[in-house]
C-alpha positions, 0 to 999 in steps of 0.5 A, spaced: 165 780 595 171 778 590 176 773 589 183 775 587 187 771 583 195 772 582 198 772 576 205 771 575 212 769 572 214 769 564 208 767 560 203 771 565 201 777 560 201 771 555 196 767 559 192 773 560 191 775 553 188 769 551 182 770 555 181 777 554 181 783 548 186 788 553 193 791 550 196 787 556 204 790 553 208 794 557 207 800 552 200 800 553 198 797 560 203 796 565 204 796 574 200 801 577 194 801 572 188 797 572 182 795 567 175 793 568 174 788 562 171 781 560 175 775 561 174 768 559 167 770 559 167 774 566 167 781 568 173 781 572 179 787 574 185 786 572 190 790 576 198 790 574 202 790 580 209 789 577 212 789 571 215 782 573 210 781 570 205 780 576 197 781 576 191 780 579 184 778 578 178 780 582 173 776 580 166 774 584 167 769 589 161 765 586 166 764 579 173 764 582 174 757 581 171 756 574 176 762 572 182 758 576 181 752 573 180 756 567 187 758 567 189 752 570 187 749 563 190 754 559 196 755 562 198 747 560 202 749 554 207 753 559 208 747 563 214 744 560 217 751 557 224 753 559 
């Protein structure tokens, strides 16, 4: 059983990269794709949905609020960003 974990808005494919080594740039990686990959140490699926940017996360139940505070965490320095 997996968690999914949305992940959206202007600074989302930014957020991304830090926890994870992925090209997440829209040449390389765009809506319709997905990858299976480590992320902040997790084996996760990360699936585009939109080029908005707009991504999900499913990750085992049994790590997904680690992985959200994780994101929590380090989505801090976008919070005042315009």
């Amino acid at each position: 059983m997996r968690a999914i974990i949305e992940i959206a808005g202007t600074h989302a494919r930014t957020l991304l990269e830090k926890g994870c080594g992925l090209d997440l740039h829209p040449r390389a990686f765009g809506p319709g794709q997905c990858a299976q990959t480590v992320f902040a140490k997790l084996p996760v699926i990360i699936d585009q949905l939109a080029a908005a940017p707009l991504y999900r996360l499913f990750v085992r139940q049994s790590a997904a609020r680690w992985l959200a505070e994780w994101l929590i965490d380090s989505a801090q320095e976008f919070r005042f960003a315009p």
